[in-house]
VEXDREN-2710 file (C-alpha; in Angstrom, 1 decimal):
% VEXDREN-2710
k/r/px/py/pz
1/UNK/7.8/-9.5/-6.2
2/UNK/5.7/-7.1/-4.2
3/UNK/2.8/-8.9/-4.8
4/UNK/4.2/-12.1/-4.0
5/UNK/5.1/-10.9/-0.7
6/UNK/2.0/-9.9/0.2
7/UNK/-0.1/-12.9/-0.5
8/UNK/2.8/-14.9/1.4
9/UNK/2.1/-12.5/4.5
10/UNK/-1.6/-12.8/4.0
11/UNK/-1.6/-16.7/3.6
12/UNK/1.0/-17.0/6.6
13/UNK/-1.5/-14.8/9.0
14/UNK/-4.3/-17.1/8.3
15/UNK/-2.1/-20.0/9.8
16/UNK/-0.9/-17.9/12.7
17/UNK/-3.8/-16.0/13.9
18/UNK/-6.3/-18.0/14.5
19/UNK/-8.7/-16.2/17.3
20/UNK/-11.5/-14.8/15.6
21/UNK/-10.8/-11.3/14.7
22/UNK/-12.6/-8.4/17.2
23/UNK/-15.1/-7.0/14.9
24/UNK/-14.8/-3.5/17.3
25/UNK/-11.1/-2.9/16.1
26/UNK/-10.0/-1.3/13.0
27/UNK/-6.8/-0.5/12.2
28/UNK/-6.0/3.1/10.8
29/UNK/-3.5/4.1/7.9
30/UNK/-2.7/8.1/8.4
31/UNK/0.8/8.4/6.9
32/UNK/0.9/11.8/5.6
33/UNK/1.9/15.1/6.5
34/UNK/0.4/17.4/9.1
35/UNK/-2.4/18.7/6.7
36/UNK/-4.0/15.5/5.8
37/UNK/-3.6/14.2/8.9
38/UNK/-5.8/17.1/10.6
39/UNK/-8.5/16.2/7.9
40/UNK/-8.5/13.0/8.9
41/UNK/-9.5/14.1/12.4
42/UNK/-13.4/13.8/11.3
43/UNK/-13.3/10.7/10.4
44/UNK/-11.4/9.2/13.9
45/UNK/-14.0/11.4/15.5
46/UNK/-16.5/9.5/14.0
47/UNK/-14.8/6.2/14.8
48/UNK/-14.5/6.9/18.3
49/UNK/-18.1/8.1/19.1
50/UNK/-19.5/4.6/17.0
51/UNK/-17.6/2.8/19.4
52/UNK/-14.3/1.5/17.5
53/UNK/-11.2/1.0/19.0
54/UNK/-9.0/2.6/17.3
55/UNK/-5.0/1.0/16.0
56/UNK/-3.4/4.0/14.3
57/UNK/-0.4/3.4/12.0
58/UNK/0.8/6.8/11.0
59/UNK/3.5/9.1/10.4
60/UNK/5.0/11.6/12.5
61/UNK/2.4/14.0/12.0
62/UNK/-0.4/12.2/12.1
63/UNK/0.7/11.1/15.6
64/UNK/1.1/14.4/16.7
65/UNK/-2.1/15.3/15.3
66/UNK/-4.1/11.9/16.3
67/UNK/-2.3/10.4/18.3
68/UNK/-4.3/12.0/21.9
69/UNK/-7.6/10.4/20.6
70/UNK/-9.5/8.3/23.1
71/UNK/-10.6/5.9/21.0
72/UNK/-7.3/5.3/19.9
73/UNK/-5.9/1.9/21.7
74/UNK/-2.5/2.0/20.3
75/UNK/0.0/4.1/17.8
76/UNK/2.1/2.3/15.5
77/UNK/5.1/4.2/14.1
78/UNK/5.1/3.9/10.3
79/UNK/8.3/5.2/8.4
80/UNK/8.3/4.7/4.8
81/UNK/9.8/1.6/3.3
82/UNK/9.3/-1.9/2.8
83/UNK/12.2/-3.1/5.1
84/UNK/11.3/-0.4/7.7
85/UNK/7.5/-2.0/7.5
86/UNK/8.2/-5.5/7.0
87/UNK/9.1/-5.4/11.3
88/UNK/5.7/-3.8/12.2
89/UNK/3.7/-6.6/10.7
90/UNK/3.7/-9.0/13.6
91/UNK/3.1/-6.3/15.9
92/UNK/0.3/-5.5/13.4
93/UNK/-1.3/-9.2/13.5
94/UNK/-1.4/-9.4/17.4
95/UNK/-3.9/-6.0/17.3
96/UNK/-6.4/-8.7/15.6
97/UNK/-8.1/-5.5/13.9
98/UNK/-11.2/-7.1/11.8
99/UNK/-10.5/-4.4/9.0
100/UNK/-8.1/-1.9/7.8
101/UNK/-9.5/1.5/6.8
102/UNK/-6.8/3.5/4.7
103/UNK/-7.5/7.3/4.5
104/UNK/-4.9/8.5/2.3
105/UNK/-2.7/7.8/-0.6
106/UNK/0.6/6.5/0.9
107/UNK/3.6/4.6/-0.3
108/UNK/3.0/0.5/-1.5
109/UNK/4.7/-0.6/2.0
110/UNK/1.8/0.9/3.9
111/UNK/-1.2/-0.5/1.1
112/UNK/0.7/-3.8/1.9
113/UNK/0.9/-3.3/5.9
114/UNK/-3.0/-2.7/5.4
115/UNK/-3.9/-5.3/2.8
116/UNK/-1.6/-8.4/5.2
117/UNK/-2.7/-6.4/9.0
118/UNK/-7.0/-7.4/8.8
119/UNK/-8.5/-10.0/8.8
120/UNK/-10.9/-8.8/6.3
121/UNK/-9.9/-6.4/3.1
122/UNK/-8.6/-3.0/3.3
123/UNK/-10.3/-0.2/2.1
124/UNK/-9.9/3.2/0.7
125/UNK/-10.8/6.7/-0.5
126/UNK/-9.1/7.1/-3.7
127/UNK/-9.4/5.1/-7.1
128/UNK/-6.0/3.0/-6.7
129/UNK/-6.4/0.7/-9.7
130/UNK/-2.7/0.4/-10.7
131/UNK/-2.6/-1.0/-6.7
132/UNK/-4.8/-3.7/-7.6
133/UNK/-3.1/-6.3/-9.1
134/UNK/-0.5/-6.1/-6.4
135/UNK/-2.4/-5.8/-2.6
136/UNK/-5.8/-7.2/-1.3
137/UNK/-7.3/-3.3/-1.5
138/UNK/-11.3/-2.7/-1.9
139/UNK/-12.3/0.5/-3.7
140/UNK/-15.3/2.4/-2.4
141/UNK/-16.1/5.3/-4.8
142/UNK/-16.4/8.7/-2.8
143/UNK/-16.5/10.7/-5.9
144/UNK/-19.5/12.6/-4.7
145/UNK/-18.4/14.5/-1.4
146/UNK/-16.9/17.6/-2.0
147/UNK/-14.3/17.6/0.5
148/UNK/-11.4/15.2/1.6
149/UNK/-12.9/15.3/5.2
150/UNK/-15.9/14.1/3.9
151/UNK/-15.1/11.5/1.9
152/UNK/-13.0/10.0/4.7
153/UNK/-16.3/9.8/6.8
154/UNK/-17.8/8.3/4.1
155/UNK/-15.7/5.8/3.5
156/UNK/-15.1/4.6/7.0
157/UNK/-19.8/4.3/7.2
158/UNK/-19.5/2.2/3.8
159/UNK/-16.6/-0.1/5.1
160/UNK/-16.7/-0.6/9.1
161/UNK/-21.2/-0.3/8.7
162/UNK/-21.2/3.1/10.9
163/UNK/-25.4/3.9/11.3
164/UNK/-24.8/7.4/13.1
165/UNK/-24.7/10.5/11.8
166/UNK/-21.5/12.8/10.9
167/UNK/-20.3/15.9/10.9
168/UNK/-17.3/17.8/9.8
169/UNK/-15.1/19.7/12.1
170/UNK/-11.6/19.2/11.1
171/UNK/-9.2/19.5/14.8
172/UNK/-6.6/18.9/16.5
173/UNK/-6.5/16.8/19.5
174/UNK/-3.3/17.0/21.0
175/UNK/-3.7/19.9/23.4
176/UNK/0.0/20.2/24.3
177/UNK/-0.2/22.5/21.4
178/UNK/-1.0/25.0/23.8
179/UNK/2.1/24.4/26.0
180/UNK/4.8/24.9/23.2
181/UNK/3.4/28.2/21.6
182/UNK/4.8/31.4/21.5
183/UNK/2.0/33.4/22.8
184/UNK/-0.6/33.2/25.2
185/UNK/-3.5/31.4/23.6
186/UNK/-7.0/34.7/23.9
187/UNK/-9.8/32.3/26.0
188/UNK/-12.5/35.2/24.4
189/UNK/-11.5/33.9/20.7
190/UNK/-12.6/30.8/18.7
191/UNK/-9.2/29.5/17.4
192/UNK/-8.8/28.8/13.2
193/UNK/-5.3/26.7/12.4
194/UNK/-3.5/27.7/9.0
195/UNK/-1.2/25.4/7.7
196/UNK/0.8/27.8/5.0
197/UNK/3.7/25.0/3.6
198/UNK/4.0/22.1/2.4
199/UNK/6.9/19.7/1.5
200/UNK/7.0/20.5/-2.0
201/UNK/6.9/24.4/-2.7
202/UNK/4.5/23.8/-5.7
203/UNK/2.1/23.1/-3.5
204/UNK/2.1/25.9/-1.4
205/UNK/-0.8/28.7/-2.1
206/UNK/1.1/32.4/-1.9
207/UNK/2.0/32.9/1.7
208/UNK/0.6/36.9/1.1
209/UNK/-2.9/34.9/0.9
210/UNK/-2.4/33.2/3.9
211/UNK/-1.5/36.7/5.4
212/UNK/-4.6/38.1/3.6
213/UNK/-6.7/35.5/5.3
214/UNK/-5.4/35.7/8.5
215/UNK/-5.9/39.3/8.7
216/UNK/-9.5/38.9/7.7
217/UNK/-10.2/36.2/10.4
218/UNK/-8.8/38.1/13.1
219/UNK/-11.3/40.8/11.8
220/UNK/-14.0/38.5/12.1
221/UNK/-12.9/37.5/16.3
222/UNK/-10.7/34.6/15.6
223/UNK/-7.6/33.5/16.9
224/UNK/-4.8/32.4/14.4
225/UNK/-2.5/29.2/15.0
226/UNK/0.7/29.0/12.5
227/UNK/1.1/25.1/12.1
228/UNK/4.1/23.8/10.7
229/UNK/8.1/22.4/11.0
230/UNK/10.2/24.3/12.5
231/UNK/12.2/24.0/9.1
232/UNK/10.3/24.8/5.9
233/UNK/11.8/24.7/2.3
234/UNK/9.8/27.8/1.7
235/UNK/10.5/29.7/4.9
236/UNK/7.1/30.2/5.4
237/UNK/7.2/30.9/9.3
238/UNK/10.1/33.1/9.4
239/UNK/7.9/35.5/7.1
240/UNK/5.0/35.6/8.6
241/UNK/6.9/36.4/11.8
242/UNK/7.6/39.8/10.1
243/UNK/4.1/40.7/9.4
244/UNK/3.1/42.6/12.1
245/UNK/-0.7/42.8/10.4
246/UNK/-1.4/39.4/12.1
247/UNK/-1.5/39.1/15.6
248/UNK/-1.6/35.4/15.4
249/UNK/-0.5/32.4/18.3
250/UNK/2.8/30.5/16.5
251/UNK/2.7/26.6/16.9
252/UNK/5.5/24.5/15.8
253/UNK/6.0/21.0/15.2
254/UNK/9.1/19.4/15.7
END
């Protein structure tokens, strides 16, 4: 049924849109937590300094992340779910993106927002051959970067053509950060952000690492940033607000 749908949507935008697609617009799937989403920041850094204008669908965090990006022209809201998603596809086909860049495993309504939303296929980082069958999605095998960040930068040069040179520095770009913190941010200290929870508790290192770690940073000069929810299964903030080893700069995310 899924897979009906799409080709429908797919077949239908063919007869709808018919100004040639703007080769200089991609559109951007970042639907996952805060995590991902800040290792995705690479990648739109990339985007933006080879000149690509920049349609973001994404999550909460990802927007909160991403979402102050220059090269970003527009933010579409994603929530998960086919009958939340079905609405954002016409406001999908005016953008006119030529291709759709997927950075992260996400749920089958976003694979089939990005496989009906471009002109040409959609592509991603991940071996998705159970998707297949079911959405227009073009495999590029990453295998050999070591790091997720990486292999998001990779991707993007294989599928939008990219001829410049990368590098990695995961980051935030939504400076308002700053603003809702709890502490005065030290100007004399590089800042490091740890992100110590995650939805699911069994992916959570130990919190006491992420104490260790911190401790040892601030050793080494740097300033800590605690990013996270304001509500954590895990309870992660409220602990390391007890640790009075770690003078660290608390940022929440509402």
């Amino acid at each position: 049924m899924k897979h009906m749908v799409a080709s429908f949507l797919r077949l239908l935008r063919k007869v709808i849109i018919r100004t040639p697609a703007d080769d200089r617009c991609v559109l951007v799937f970042a639907t996952t937590a805060i995590g991902d989403s800040i290792m995705m920041s690479s990648c739109i850094r990339l985007l933006g300094e080879a000149g690509f204008n920049i349609y973001l669908v994404a999550g909460k965090a990802a927007v909160t992340v991403l979402g102050d990006h220059e090269a970003i022209k527009k933010t579409f809201h994603y929530r998960r779910g086919w009958f939340r998603a079905l609405p954002m596809v016409w406001p999908i086909w005016k953008a006119n993106c030529s291709k759709a860049l997927v950075l992260h495993v996400s749920d089958s309504a976003a694979w089939m927002l990005a496989s009906v939303g471009a002109e040409l296929q959609s592509f991603c980082g991940t071996s998705l051959r159970h998707q297949k069958p079911n959405f227009d999605v073009s495999w590029i095998d990453d295998s050999a970067a070591p790091h997720i960040a990486e292999k998001h930068c990779l991707v993007a040069i294989s599928a939008l053509g990219i001829n410049i040179p990368y590098t990695l520095r995961n980051e935030i770009f939504n400076r308002s950060f700053r603003n809702r913190s709890c502490h005065k941010s030290n100007p004399k200290r590089s800042a490091i952000g740890l992100v110590p929870g995650a939805q699911n508790f069994y992916k959570c290192w130990p919190v006491k690492n992420f104490l260790q770690l911190g401790i040892e940073l601030e050793n080494r000069g740097f300033e800590i940033f605690i990013l996270g929810p304001s509500m954590n299964p895990i309870g992660f903030r409220f602990y390391l607000l007890d640790c009075r080893e770690l003078k660290y700069l608390v940022v929440v995310l509402k």
